[in-house]
LUMMIFI-301331 format. One record per residue: residue number from 1; x, y, z of N, C-alpha, C in turn; residue in three letters. Coordinates in steps of 0.02 Angstrom, whole numbers, padded with zeros to 5 digits. Last residue first. Example, Ala and Ser with C-alpha at 12.3 -4.5 7.8 and 13.67 -1.06 7.14 Angstrom:
// LUMMIFI-301331
<atom i="2" n_c1="00642" n_c2="-00112" n_c3="00354" ca_c1="00684" ca_c2="-00053" ca_c3="00357" c_c1="00645" c_c2="00002" c_c3="00394" aa="ser"/>
<atom i="1" n_c1="00660" n_c2="-00284" n_c3="00390" ca_c1="00615" ca_c2="-00225" ca_c3="00390" c_c1="00660" c_c2="-00165" c_c3="00390" aa="ala"/>
END
This chain:
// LUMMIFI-301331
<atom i="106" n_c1="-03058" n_c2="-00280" n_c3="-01337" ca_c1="-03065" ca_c2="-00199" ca_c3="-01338" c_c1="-02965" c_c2="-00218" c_c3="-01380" aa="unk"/>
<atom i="105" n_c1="-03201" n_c2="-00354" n_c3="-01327" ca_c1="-03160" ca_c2="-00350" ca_c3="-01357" c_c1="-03131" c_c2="-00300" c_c3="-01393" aa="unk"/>
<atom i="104" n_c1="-03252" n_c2="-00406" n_c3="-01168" ca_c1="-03271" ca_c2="-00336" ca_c3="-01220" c_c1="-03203" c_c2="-00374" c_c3="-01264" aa="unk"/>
<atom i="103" n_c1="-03313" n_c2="-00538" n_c3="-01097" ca_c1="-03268" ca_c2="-00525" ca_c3="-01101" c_c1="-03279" c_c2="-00457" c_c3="-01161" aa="unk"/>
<atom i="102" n_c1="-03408" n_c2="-00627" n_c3="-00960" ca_c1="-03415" ca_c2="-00594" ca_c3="-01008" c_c1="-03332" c_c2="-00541" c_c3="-01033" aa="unk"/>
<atom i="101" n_c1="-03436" n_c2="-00711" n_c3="-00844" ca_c1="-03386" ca_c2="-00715" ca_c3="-00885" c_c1="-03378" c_c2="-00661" c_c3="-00954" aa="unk"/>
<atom i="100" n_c1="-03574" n_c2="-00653" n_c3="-00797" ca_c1="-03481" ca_c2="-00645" ca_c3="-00749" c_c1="-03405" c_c2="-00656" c_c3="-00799" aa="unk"/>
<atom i="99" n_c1="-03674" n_c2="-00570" n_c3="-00872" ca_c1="-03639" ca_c2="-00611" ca_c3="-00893" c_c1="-03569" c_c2="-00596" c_c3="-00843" aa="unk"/>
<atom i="98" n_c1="-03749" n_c2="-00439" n_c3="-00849" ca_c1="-03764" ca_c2="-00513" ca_c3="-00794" c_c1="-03731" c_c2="-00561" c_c3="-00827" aa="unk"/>
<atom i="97" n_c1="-03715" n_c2="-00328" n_c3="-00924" ca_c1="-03759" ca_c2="-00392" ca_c3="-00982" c_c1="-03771" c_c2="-00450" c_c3="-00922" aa="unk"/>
<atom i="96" n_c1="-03681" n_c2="-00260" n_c3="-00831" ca_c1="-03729" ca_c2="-00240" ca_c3="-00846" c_c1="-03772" c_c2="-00276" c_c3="-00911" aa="unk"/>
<atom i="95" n_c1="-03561" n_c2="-00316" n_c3="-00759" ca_c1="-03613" ca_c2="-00295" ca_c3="-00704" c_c1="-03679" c_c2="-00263" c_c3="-00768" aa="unk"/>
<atom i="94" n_c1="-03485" n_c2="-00347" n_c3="-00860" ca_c1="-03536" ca_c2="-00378" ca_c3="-00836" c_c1="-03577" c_c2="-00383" c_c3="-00819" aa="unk"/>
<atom i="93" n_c1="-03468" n_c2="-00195" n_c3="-00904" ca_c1="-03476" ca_c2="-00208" ca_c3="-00931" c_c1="-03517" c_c2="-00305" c_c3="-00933" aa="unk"/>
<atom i="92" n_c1="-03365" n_c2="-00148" n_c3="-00796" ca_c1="-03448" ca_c2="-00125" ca_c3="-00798" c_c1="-03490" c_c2="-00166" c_c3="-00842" aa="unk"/>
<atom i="91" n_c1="-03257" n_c2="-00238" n_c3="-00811" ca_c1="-03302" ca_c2="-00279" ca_c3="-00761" c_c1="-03380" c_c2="-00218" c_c3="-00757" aa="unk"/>
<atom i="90" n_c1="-03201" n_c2="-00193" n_c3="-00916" ca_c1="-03250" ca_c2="-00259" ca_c3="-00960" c_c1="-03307" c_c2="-00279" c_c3="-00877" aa="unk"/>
<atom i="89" n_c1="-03175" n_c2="-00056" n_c3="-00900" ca_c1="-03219" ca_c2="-00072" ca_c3="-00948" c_c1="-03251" c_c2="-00139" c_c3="-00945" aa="unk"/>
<atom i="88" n_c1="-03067" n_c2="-00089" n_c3="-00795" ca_c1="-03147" ca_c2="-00086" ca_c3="-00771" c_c1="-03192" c_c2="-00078" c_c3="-00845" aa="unk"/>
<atom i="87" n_c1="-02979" n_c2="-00146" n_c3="-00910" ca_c1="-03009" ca_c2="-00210" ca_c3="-00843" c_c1="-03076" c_c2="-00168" c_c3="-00814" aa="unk"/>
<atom i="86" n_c1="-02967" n_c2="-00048" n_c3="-00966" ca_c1="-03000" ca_c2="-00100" ca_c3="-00997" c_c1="-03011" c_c2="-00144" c_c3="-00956" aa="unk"/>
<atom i="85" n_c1="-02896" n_c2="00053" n_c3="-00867" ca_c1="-02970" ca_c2="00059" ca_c3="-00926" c_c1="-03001" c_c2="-00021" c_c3="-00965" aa="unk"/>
<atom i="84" n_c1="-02785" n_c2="-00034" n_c3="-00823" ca_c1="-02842" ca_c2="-00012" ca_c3="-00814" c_c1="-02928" c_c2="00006" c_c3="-00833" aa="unk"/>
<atom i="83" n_c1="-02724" n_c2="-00033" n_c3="-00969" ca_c1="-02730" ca_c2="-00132" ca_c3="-00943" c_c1="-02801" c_c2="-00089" c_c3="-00896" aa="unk"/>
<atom i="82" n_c1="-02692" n_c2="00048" n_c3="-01066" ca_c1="-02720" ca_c2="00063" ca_c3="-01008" c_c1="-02764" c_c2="00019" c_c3="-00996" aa="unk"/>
<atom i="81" n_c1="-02520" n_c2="00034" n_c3="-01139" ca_c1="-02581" ca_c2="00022" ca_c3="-01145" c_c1="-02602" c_c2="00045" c_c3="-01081" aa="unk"/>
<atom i="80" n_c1="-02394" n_c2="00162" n_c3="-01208" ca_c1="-02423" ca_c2="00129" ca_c3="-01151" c_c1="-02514" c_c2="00095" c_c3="-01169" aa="unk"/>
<atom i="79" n_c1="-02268" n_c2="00159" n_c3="-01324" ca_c1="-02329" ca_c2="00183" ca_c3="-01307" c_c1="-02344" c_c2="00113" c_c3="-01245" aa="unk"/>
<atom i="78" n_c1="-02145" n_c2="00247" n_c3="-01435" ca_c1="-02165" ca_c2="00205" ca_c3="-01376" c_c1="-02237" c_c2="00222" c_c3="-01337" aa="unk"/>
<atom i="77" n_c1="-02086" n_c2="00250" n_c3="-01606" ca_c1="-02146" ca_c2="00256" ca_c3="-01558" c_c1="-02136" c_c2="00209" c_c3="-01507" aa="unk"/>
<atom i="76" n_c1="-01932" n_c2="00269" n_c3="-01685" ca_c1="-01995" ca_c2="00218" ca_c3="-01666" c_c1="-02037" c_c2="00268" c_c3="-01587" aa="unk"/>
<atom i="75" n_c1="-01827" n_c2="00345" n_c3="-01757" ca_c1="-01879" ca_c2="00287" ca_c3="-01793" c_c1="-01922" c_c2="00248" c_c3="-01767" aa="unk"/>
<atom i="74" n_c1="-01743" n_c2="00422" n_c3="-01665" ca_c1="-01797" ca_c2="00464" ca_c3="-01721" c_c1="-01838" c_c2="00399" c_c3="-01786" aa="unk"/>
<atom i="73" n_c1="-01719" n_c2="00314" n_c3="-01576" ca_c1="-01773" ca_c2="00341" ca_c3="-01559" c_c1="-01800" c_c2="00396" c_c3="-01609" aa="unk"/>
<atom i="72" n_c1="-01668" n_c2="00165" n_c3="-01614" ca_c1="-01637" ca_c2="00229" ca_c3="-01634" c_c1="-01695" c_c2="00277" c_c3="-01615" aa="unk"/>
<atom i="71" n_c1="-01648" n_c2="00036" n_c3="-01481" ca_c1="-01671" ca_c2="00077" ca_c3="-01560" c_c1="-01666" c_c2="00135" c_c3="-01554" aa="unk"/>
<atom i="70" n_c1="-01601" n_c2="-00118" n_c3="-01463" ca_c1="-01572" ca_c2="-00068" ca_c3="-01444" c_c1="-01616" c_c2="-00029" c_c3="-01510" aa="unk"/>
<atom i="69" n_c1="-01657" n_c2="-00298" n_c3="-01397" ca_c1="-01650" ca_c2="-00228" ca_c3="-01449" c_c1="-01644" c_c2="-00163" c_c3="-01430" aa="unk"/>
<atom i="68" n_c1="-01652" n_c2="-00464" n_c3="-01372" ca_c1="-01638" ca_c2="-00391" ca_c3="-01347" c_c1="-01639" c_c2="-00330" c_c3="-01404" aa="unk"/>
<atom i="67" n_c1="-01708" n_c2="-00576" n_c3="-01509" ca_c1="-01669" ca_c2="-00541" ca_c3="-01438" c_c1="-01691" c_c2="-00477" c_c3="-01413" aa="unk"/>
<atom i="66" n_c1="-01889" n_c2="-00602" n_c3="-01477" ca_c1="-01856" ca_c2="-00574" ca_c3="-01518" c_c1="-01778" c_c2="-00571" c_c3="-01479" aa="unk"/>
<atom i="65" n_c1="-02021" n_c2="-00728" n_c3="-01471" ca_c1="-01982" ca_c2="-00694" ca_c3="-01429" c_c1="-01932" c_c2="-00672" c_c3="-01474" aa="unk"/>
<atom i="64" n_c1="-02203" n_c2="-00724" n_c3="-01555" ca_c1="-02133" ca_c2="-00741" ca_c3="-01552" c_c1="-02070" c_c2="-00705" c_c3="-01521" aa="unk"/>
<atom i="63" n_c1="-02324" n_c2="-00676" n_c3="-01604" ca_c1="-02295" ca_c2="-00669" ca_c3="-01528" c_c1="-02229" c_c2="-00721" c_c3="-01522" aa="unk"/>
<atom i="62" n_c1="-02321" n_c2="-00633" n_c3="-01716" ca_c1="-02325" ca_c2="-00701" ca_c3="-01721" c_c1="-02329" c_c2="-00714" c_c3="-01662" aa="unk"/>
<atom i="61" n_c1="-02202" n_c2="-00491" n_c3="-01702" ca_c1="-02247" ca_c2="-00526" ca_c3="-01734" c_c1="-02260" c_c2="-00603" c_c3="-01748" aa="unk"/>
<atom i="60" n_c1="-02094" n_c2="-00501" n_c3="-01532" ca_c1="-02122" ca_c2="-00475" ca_c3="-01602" c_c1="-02178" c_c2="-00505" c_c3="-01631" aa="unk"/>
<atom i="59" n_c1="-02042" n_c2="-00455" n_c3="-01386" ca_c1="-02094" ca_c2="-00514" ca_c3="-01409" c_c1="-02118" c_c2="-00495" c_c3="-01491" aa="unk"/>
<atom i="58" n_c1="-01919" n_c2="-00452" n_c3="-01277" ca_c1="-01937" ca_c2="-00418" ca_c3="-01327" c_c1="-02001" c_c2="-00467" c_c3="-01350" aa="unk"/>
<atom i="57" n_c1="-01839" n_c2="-00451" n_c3="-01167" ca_c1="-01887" ca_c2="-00496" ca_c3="-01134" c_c1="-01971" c_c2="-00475" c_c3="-01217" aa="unk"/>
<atom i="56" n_c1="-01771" n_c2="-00257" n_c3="-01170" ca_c1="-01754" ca_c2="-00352" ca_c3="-01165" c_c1="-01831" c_c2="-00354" c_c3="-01154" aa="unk"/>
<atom i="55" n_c1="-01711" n_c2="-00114" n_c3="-01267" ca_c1="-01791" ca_c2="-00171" ca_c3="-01223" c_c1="-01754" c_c2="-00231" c_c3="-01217" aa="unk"/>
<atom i="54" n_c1="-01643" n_c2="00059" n_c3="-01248" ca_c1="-01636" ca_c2="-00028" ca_c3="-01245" c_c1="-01704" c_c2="-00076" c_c3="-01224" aa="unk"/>
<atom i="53" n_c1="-01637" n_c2="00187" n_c3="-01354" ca_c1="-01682" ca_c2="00152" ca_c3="-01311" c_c1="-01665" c_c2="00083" c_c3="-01301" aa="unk"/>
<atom i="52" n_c1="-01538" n_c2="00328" n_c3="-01400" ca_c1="-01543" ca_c2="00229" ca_c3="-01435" c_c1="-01578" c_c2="00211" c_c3="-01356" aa="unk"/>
<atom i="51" n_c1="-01560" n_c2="00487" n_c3="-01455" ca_c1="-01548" ca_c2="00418" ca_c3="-01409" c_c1="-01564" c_c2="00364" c_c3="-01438" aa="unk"/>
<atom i="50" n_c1="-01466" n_c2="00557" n_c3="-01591" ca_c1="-01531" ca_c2="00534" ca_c3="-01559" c_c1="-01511" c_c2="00457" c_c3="-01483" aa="unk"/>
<atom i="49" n_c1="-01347" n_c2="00678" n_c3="-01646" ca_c1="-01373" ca_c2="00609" ca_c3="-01624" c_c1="-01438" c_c2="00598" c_c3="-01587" aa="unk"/>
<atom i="48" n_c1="-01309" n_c2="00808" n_c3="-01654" ca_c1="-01327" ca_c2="00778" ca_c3="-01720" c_c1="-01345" c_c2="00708" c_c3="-01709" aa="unk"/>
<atom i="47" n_c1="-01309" n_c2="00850" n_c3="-01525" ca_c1="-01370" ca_c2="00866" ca_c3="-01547" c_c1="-01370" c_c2="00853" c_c3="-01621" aa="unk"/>
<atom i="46" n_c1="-01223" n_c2="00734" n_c3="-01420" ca_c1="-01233" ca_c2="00793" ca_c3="-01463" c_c1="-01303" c_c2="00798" c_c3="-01504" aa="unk"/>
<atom i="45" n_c1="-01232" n_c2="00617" n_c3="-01370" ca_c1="-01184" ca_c2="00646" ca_c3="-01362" c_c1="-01170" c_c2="00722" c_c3="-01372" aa="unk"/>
<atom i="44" n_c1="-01398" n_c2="00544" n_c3="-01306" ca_c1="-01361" ca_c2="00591" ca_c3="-01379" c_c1="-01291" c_c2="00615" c_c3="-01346" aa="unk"/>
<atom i="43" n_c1="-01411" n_c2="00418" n_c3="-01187" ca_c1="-01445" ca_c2="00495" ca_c3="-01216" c_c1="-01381" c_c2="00523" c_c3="-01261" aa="unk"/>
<atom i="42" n_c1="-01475" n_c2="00250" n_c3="-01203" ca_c1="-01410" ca_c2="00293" ca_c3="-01209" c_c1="-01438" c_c2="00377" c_c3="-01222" aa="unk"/>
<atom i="41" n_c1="-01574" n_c2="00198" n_c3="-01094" ca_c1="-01575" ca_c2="00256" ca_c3="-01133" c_c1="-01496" c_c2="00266" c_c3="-01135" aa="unk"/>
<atom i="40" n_c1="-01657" n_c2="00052" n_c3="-01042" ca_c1="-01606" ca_c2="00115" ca_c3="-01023" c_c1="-01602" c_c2="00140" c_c3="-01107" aa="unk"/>
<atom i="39" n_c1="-01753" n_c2="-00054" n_c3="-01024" ca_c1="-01706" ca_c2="-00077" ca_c3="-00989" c_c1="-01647" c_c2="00001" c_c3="-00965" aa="unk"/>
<atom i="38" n_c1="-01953" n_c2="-00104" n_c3="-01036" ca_c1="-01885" ca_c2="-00043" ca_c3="-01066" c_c1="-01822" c_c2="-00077" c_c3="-01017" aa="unk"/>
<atom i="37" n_c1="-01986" n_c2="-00230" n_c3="-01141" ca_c1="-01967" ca_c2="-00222" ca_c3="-01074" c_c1="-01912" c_c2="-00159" c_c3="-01067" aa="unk"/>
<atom i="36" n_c1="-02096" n_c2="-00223" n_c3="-01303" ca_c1="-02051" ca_c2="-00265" ca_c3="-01236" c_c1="-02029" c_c2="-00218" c_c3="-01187" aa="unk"/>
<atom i="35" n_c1="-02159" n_c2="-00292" n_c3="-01417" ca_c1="-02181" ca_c2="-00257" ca_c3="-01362" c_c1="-02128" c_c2="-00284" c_c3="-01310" aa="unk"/>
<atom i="34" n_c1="-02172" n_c2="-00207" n_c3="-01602" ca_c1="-02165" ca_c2="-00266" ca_c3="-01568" c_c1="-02184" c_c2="-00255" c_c3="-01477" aa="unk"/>
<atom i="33" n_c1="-02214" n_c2="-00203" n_c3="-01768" ca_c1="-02220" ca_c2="-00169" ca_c3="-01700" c_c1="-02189" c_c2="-00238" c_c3="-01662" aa="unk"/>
<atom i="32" n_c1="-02213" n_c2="-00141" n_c3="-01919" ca_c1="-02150" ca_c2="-00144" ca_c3="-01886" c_c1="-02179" c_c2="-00160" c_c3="-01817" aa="unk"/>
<atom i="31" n_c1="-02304" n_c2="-00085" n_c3="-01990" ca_c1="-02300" ca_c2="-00141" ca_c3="-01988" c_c1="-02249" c_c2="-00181" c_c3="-01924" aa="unk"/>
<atom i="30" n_c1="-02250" n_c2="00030" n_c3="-02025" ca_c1="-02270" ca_c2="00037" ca_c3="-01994" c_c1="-02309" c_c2="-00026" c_c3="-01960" aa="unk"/>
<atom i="29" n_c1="-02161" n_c2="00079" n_c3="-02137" ca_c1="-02147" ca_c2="00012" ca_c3="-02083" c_c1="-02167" c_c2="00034" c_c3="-02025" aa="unk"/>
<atom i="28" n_c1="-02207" n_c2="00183" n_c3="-02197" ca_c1="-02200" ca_c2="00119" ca_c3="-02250" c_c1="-02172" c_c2="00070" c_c3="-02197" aa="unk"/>
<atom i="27" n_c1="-02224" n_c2="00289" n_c3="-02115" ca_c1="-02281" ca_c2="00258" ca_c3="-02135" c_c1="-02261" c_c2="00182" c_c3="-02166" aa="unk"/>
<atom i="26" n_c1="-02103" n_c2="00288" n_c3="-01972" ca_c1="-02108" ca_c2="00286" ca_c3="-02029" c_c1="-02189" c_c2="00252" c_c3="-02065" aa="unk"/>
<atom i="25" n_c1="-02104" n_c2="00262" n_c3="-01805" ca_c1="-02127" ca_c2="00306" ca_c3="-01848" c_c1="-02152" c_c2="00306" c_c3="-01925" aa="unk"/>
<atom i="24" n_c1="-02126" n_c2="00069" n_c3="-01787" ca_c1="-02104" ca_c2="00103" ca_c3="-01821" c_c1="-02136" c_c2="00176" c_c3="-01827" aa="unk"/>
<atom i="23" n_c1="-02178" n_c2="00051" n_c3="-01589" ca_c1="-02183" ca_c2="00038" ca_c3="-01677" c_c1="-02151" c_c2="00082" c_c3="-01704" aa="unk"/>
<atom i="22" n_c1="-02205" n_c2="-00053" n_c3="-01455" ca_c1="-02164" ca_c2="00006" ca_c3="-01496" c_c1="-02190" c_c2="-00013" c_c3="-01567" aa="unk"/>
<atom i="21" n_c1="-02266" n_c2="-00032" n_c3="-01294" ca_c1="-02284" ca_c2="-00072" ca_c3="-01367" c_c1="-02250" c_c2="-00022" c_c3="-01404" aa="unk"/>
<atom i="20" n_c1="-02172" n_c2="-00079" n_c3="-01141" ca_c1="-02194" ca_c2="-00041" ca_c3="-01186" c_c1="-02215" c_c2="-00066" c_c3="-01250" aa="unk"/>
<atom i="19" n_c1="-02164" n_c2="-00127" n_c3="-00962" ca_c1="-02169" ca_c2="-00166" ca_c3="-01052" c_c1="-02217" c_c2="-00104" c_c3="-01079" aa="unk"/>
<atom i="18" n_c1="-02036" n_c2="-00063" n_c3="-00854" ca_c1="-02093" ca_c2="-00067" ca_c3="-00885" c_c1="-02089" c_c2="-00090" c_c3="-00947" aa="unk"/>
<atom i="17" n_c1="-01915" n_c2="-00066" n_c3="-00805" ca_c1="-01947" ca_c2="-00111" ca_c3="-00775" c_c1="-02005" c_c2="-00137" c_c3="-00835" aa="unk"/>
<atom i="16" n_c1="-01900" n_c2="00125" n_c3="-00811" ca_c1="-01858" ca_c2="00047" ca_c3="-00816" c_c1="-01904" c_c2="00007" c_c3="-00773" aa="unk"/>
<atom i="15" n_c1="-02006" n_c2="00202" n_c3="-00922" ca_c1="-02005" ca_c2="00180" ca_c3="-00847" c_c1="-01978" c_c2="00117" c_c3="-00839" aa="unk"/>
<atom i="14" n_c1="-01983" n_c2="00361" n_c3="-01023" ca_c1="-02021" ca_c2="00291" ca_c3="-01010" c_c1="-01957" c_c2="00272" c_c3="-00950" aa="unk"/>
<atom i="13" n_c1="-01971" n_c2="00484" n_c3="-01052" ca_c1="-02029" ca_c2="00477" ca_c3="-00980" c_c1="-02005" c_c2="00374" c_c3="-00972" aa="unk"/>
<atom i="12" n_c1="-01892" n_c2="00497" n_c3="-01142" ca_c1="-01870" ca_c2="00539" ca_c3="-01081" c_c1="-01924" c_c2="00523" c_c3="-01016" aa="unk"/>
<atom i="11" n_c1="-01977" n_c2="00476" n_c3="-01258" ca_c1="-01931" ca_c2="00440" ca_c3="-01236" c_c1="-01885" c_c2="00448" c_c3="-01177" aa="unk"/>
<atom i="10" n_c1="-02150" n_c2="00490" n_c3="-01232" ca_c1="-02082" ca_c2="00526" ca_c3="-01233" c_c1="-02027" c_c2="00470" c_c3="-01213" aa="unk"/>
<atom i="9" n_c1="-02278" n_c2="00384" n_c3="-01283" ca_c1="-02252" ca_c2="00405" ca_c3="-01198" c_c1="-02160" c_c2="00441" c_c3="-01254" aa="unk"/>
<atom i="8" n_c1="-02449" n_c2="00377" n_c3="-01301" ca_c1="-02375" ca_c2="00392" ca_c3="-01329" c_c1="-02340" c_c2="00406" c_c3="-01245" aa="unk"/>
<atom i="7" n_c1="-02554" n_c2="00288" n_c3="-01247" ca_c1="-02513" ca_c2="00338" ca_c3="-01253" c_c1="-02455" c_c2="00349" c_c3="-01276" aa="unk"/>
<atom i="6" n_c1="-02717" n_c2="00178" n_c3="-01297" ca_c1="-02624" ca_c2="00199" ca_c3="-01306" c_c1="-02620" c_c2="00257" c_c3="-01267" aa="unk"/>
<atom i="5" n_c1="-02847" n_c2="00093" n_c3="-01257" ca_c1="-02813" ca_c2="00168" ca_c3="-01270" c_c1="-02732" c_c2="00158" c_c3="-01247" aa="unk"/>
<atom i="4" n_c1="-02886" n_c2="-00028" n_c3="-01401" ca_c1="-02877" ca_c2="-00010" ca_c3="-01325" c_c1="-02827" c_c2="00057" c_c3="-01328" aa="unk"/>
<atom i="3" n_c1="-03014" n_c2="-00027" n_c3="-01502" ca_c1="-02928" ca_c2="-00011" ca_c3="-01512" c_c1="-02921" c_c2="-00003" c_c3="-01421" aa="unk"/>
<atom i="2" n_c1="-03136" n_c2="-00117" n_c3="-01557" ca_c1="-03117" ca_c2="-00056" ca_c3="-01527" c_c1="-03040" c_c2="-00062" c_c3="-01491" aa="unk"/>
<atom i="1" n_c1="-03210" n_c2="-00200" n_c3="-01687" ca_c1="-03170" ca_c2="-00205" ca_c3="-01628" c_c1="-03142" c_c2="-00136" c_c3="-01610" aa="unk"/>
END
């Protein structure tokens, strides 16, 4: 199976409204992921603090709904999928097995 393309996205870029896939930095919880709805950015008071990122409408492992979560941004990754790339991936991808229903598993 082929990994659909991520981006990392800066915690200074991401886009109120938008559903992000987050995961733990850390190797040993990296297990950690979940995917939800950015909402706002507390930004650092000072340069011994990190922003805290807010998500609602959260969805964790099991696709089970999580509350709201607020995170410490020197512990998690935010990343974008490209729903694009993979919607014209799968419709070249008819147009060339003549299968309409045909689905990639990307």
């Amino acid at each position: 199976m082929i990994s659909p393309p991520l981006r990392l996205v800066p915690v200074t870029e991401l886009q109120l409204g938008k559903t992000y896939l987050i995961q733990e930095k850390r190797e040993e919880y990296q297990h950690l992921k979940f995917k939800g709805t950015f909402v706002m950015n507390d930004y650092p008071i000072s340069h011994y603090h990190t922003a805290m990122t807010h998500f609602t409408g959260v969805i964790g492992r099991g696709n089970h709904p999580q509350p709201n979560i607020r995170l410490q941004e020197a512990y998690w990754n935010y990343y974008e999928a490209d729903a694009n790339l993979r919607a014209w991936t799968n419709f070249v991808l008819r147009e060339i097995t003549g299968d309409p229903s045909f689905q990639a598993n990307l």
